[in-house]
Every structure is written in C-alpha cells, then in structure tokens.
BARODREN-130388 format. One record per residue (C-alpha): x, z, y; residue in one letter. Coordinates in Angstrom, 3 decimals, padded with zeros to 6 digits. Each point is the difference from the previous one (the first is absolute). Layout:
PT       c1       c3       c2 rest
PT        X        Z        Y    a
...
This chain:
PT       c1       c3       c2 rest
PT -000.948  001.710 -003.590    x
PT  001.392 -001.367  002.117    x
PT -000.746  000.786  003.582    x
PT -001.124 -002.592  002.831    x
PT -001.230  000.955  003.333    x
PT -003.024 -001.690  001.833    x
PT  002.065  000.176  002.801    x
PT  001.448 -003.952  001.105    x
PT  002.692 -000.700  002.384    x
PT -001.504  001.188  003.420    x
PT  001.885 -003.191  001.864    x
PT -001.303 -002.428 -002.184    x
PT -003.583  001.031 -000.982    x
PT -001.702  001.595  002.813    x
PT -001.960 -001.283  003.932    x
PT  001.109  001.612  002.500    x
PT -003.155  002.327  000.491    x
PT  000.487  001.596 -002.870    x
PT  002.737  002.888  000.010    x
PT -000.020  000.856  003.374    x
PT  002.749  002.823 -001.477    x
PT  002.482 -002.085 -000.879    x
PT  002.736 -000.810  002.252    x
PT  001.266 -002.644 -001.637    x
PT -002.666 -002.442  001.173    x
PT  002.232  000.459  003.295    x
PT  002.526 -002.023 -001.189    x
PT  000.125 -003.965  000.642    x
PT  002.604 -000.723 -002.778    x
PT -001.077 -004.049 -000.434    x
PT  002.916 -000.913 -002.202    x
PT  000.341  002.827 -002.203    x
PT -003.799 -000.526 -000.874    x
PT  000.850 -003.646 -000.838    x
PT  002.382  000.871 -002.923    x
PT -002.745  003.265 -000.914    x
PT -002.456 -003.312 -000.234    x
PT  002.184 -001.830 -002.250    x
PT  000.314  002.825 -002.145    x
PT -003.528  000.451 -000.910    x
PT -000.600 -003.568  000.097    x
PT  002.896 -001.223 -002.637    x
PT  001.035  003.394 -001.981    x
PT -002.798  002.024 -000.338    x
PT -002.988 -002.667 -001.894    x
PT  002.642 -000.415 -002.327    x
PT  001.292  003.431 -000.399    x
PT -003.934  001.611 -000.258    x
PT -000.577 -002.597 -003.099    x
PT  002.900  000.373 -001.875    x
PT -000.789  004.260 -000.030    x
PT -003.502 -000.814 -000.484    x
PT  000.709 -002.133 -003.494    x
PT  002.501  002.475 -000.991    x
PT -001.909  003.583  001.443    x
PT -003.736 -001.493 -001.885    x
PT  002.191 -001.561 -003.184    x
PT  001.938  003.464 -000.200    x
PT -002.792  002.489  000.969    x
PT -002.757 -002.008 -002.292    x
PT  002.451  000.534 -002.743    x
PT  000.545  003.616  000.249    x
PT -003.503  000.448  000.557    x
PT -001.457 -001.838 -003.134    x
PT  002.708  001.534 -001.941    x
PT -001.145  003.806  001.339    x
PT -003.648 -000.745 -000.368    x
PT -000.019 -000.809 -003.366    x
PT  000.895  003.340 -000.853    x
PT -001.786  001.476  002.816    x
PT -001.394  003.323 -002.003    x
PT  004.118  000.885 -001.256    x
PT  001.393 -000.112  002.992    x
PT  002.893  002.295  000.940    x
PT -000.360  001.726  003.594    x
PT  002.367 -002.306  001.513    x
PT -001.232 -002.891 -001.257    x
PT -003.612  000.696  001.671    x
PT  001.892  000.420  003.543    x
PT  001.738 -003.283 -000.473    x
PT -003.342 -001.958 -001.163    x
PT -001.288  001.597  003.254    x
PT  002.959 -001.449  001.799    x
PT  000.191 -003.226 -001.195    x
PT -004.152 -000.788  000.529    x
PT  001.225  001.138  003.599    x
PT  003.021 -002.630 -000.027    x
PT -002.620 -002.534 -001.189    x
PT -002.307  000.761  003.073    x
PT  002.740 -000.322  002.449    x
PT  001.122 -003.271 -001.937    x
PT -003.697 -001.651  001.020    x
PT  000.895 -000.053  003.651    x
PT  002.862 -002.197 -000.472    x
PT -001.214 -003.094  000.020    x
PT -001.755  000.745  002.984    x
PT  003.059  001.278  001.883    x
PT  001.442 -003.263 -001.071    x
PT -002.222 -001.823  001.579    x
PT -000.580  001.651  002.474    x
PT  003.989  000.007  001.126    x
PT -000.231 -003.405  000.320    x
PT -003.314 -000.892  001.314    x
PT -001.463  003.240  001.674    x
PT -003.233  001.149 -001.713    x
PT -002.531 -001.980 -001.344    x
PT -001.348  002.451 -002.209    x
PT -002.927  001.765  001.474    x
PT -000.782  003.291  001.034    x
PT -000.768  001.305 -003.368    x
PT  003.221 -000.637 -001.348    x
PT  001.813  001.527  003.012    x
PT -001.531  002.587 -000.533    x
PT  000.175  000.167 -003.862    x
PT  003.762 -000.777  000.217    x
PT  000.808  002.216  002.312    x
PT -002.015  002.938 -002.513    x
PT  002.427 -000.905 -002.874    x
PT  002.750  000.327  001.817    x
PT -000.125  003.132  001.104    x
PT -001.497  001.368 -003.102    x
PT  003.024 -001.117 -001.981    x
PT  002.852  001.314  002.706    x
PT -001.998  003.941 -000.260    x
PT -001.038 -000.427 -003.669    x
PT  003.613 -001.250 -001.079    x
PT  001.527  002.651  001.885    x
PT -002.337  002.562 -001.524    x
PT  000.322 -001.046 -003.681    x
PT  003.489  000.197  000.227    x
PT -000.170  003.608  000.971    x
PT -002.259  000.514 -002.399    x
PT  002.462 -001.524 -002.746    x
PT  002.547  001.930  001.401    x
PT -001.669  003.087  000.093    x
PT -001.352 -000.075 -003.896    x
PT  003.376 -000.540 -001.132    x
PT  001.056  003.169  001.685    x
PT -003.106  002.063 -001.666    x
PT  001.168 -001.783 -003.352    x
PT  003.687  000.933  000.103    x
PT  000.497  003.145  002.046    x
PT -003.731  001.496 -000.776    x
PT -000.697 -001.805 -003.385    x
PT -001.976  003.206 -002.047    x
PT -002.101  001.412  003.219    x
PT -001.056 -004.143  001.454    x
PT -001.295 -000.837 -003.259    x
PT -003.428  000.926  000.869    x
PT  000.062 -001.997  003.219    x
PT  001.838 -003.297 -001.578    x
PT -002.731 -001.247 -001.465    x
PT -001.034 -003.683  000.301    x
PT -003.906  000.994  000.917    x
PT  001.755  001.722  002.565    x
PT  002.336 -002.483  001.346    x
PT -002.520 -002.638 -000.232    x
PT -002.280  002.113  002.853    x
PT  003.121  000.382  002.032    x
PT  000.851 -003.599  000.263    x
PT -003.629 -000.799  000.571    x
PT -000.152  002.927  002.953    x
PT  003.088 -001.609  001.255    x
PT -001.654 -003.471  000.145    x
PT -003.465  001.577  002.019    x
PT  002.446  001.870  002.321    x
PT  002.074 -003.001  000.625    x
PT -003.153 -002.321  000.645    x
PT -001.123  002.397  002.649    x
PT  003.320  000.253  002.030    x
PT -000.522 -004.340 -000.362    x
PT -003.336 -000.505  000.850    x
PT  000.540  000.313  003.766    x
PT  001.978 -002.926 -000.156    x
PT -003.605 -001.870 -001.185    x
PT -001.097  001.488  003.512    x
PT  002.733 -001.281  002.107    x
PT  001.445 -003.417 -001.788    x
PT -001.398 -002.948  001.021    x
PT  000.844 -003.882  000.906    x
PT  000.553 -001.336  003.625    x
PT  001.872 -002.226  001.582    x
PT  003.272  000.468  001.781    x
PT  001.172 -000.007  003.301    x
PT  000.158 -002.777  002.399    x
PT  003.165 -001.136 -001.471    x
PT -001.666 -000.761 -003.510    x
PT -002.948 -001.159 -001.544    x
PT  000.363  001.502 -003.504    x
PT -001.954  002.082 -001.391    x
PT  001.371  004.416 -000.480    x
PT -001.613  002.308 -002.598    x
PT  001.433  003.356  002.032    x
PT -001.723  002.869  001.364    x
PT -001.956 -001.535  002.639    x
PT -003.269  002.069  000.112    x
PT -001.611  002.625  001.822    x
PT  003.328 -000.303  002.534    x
PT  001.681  003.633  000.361    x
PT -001.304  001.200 -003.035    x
PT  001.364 -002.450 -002.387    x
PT  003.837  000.718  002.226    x
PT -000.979  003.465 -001.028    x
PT  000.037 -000.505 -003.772    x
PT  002.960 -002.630 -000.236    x
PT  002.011  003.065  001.710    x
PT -001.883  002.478 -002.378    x
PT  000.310 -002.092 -003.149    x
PT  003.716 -000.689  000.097    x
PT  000.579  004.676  000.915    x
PT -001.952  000.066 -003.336    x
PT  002.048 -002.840 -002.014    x
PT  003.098  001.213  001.240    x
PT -000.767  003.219 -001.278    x
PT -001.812 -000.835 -002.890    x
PT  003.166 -001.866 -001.161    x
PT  002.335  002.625  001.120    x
PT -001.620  003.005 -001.848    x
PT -000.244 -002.068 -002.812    x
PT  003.589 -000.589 -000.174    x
PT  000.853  003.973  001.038    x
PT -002.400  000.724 -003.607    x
PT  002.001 -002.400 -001.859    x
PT  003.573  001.128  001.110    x
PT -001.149  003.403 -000.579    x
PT -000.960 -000.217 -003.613    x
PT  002.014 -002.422 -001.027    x
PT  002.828  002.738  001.257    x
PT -001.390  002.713 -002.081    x
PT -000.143 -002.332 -002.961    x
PT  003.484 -000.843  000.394    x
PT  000.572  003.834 -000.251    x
PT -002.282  000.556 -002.831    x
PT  001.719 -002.695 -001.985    x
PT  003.487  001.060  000.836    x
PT -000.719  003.410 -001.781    x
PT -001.680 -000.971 -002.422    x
PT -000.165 -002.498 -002.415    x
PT -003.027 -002.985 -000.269    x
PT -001.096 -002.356 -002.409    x
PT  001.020 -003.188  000.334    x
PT -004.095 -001.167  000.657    x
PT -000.449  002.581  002.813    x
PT  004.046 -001.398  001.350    x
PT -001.952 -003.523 -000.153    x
PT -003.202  000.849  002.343    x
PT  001.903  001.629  002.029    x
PT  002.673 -002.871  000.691    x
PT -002.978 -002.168  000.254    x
PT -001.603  002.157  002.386    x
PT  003.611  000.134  002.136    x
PT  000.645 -003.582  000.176    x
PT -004.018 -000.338  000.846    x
PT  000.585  002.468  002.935    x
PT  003.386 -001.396  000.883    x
PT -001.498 -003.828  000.713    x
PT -002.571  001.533  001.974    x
PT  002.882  001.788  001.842    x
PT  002.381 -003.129  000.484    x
PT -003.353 -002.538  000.711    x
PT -001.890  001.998  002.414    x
PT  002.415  002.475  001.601    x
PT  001.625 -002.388  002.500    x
PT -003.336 -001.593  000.983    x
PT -001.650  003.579  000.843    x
PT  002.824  001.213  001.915    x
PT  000.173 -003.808  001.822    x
PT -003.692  000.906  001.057    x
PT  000.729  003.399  000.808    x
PT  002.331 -001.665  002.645    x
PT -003.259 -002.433  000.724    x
PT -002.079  003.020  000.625    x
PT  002.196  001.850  002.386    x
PT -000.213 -003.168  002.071    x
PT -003.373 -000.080 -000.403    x
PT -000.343  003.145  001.385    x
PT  002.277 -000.211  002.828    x
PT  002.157  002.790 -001.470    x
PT  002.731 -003.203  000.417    x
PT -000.143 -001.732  002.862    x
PT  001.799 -002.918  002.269    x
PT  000.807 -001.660 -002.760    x
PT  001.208 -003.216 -000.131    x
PT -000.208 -003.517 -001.542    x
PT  002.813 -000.064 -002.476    x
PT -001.623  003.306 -001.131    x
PT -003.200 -001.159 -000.074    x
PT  000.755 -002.839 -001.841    x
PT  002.569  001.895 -002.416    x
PT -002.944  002.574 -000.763    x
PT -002.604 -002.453 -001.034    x
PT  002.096 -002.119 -001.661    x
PT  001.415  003.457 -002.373    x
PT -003.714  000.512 -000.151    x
PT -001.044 -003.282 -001.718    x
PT  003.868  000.495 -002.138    x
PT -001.353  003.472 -000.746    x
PT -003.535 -001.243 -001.191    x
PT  000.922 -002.488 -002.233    x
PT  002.037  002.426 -001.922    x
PT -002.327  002.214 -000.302    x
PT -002.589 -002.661 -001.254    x
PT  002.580 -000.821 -002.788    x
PT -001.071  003.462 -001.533    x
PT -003.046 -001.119 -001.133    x
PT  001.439 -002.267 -002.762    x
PT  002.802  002.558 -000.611    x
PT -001.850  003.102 -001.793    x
PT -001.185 -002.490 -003.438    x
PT  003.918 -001.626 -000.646    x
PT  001.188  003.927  000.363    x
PT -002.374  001.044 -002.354    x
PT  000.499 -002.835 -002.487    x
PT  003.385  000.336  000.188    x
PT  000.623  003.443 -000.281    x
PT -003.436  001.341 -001.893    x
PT  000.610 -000.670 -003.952    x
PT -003.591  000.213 -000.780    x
PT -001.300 -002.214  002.834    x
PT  002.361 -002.255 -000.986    x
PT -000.686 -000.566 -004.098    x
PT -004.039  000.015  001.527    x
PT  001.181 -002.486  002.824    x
PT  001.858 -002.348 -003.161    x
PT -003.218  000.320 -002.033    x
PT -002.499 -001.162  002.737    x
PT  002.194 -002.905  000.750    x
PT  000.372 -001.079 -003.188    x
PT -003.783  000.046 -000.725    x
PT  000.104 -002.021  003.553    x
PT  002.425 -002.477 -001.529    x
PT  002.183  000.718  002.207    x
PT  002.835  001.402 -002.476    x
PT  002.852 -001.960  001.678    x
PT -000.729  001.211  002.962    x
PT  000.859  003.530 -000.885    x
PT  003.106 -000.549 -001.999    x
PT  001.823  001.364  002.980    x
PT -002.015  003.563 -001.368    x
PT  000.529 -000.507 -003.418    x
PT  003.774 -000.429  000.397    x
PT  000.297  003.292  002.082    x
PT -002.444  001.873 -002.400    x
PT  002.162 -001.150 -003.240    x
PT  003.204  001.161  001.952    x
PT -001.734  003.469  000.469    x
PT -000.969  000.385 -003.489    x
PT  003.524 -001.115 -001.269    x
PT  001.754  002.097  002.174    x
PT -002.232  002.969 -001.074    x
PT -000.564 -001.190 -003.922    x
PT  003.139 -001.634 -000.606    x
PT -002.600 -003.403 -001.008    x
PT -001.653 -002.757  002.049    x
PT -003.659 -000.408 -000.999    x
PT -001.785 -002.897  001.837    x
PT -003.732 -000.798  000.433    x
PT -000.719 -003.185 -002.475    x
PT -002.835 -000.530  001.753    x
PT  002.020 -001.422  003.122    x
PT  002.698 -001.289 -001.217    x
C-alpha cells in the first residue's frame, strides 16, 4: 500500500488563480524556485522509474504468486493482494509524473484526471487496508474463539471491495475539479491541478487533504492500538510460531508504512496550516525549507510502494518457497538464489539439514 497523495507541490504546479487560500503564492522567492526546478527536472524522472520497475516487478510478483491460490487464501493474505493491486495503480502514474516533472503535461485531460483518481484511491485505500490488517490480527490473537464467525474470507473479500466503492467516492470529486491549463504569465507549460469551477475546486483541495490527514492518522491510531493489545496477548500467553510469523509480518508491514509516510503527513500538516493562514508572515527560507521537506517527505513515502513484496518475501516462509517455484518455472532460478540461500539457512537452523530446490540450482 503504499500511500501517495494527489496533492503536488503548490509552488511548482499551480497558476496563480487557482488557490486563492494559500498564502504562499505571496512569496516572490526566484532563486529558491530555481534549485526546486532542478530538482524535479534532474532527480525526480529518474527516481519515479527506478520505483516504477521495482514497485510493478515486486507487486506483479506478489500478486501472481497470491492469485494462483486465490480460493486458500489466509485473511491476511487477501488484505495484502488488495494492497498491492492498489500499489500497482499508484505505480501507473509514474511515468506520467516523470514526464511531466520535466516537461509540464502533455498528457490530456483524461489522464489528469485518471491519475489524479489513482492517487488518491491508493493513499485512503492503503491506509485503510492496513487498519484492516491490523485490526484482524487483533480479533485473531486476543478474540480468536468468538471472531471466528466474522474471519471468514467471503467476508473479508466484501470488506475490501466496500472499502474500494467508499474510497472511489471520496476520489471522484477530483474527476470534477482536475483538469489541464496553462500556467501563469511566467510559464508556458502545461499544470494538471485543480483548476475548475474556481472556489469550489480551493474548497476540496482544503477538504481532501482534512480527510487524508485523518484518514491516515486514524489508521495509524487502529494499528498502534491493536498491535498494543497483541503485544499483551502474546506476552501472557504463549503462540505458535505461524501466528508469531503473521504477526511480525503484519508489524514490519505497519512499521514501513509508519517510517515512509509519517514524516510526509506531518510535513503537509505544516503545508496545511499555511494554507489556512493558521501560520502566517512567513518567510522565504521557510517557504523554501517547507516545500523542499515536502518533496524529501514524498519521495519517501513513494518508496513504500515497492517495500510491502521484499518484506513479505523475506520474512513470509510460504510466500517465499511459492515465490522460488514461480521463478523457477519463469527460468529465472538464479535470480532467486538470494531466497533459496536464506530459506536453506531457516530450515537448517530449525532441522539441523540444508535441503535445496534442484530445480534452481
């Protein structure tokens, strides 16, 4: 899951008519948008492909592995296929924020606005699925007899797919309100940015980052709450080493989340009090200190959406052998030996013998 906003750097991406809000726009800060130009024009093309081959190599992976055993999937495992086919759809926009750091947008007003709907159903699906995961471990450990009912894969499959229709609503009003135009008089490129129906579309960039600030938030409030009482749980009592698995999976899922997209929410929580005017007379340097932590802050939180599959291969035994086997029938065998090494450690360490896949090898 990772989590990406829809929301660009205001400095660099927007006219001047269109966030009449935003104080920023008061600021004349020529230089400092020089080096934010270089930035996007030298770093970012090359950081957005190198995620992209990595984030659609990864994610593909985990999701051919998951889908061909679709109908025995384990609760988690549905959450994460969920997550990574959201991953994927944030991955599509890449190329065209490559591009379009470099040359403006050439892309049309159907991909603006088709972008800009990924994005933001990835940063409040993410967020929710991780609850979610979060949330089902706690029913497994702490209420394992009475959730059994409720932890059913029919079941968990209509949750994610309620999540997905309650995400798309909260998106589609960026369909309404993204659109291409050109910028001010000091550039000729081409912005996809919230420039319709005026006030309005200010409106909902103000009202869309309240709800993914507190969509990502409450998320993490869930997660540190159950993943306190499982802590408990465990500490009294004692687990299988399976259930001690998921669950460390499930923490060091969480936990990337945490480290990837923490900084960059409270970075725009900082952008939004601006926004609002509850900060004000501010000056260059901070001006060009908070965009630049902004775009610092974004591309680590992009880097979670290649993350979740390496965690899972490397710490999920069963992914893992399935990962081996797929790659193998692939012909790809070398390219897991990396896998193979760490799964015959495990198994001697455990065994007391090193078995290894002749298949590969």
């Amino acid at each position: 899951m990772t989590i990406y906003t829809v929301f660009e750097s205001e400095d660099m991406a927007e006219p001047e008519n269109v966030t009449d809000y935003d104080n920023l726009n008061d600021y004349d800060c020529p230089e400092e948008e020089k080096a934010m130009q270089h930035f996007h024009a030298v770093f970012l093309p090359v950081f957005y492909s190198l995620i992209f081959v990595l984030g659609v190599a990864g994610n593909g992976l985990m999701m051919t592995v998951l889908l061909r055993r679709l109908h025995f999937l384990r609760i988690t495992e549905i959450y994460l296929l969920h997550l990574a086919l959201a991953d994927l759809m944030l991955l599509f926009t890449f190329p065209f924020d490559g591009a379009d750091a470099v040359t403006g947008w050439l892309f049309g007003n159907f991909l603006c606005k088709l972008t800009g709907l990924l994005k933001n159903m990835n940063h409040l699906c993410g967020s929710f699925l991780l609850a979610c995961i979060a949330f089902d471990r706690y029913l497994a450990i702490v209420h394992a007899i009475s959730s059994m009912q409720f932890r059913q894969p029919k079941a968990v499959h209509l949750i994610c797919i309620l999540l997905w229709v309650v995400c798309l609503g909260f998106s589609v009003p960026n369909v309404v309100f993204l659109t291409v135009k050109i910028g001010d008089t000091n550039s000729t490129g081409l912005f996809c940015f919230y420039n319709d129906y005026g006030m309005h579309a200010n409106n909902w960039v103000l009202t869309n980052r309240v709800l993914n600030h507190l969509c990502f938030f409450l998320s993490l409030a869930v997660m540190a709450l159950c993943y306190t009482a499982i802590v408990g749980t465990l500490w009294k009592s004692q687990k299988n080493k399976a259930k001690q698995g998921a669950i460390r999976l499930a923490l060091l899922i969480t936990l990337a989340f945490c480290l990837c997209w923490l900084p960059y929410n409270i970075t725009l929580l900082m952008n939004t009090l601006v926004d609002v005017q509850f900060i004000i007379d501010i000056s260059c340097n901070y001006y060009t200190s908070l965009n630049s932590a902004l775009e610092v802050t974004k591309c680590l939180g992009i880097l979670h959406c290649c993350l979740n599959p390496f965690l899972y291969a490397f710490v999920g035994v069963r992914f893992r052998d399935e990962l081996i086997q797929l790659l193998c029938q692939l012909g790809c065998g070398r390219v897991c030996l990396p896998l193979i090494r760490m799964r015959n450690n495990q198994l001697s360490t455990s065994d007391g013998a090193i078995t290894t896949n002749s298949n590969c090898v």
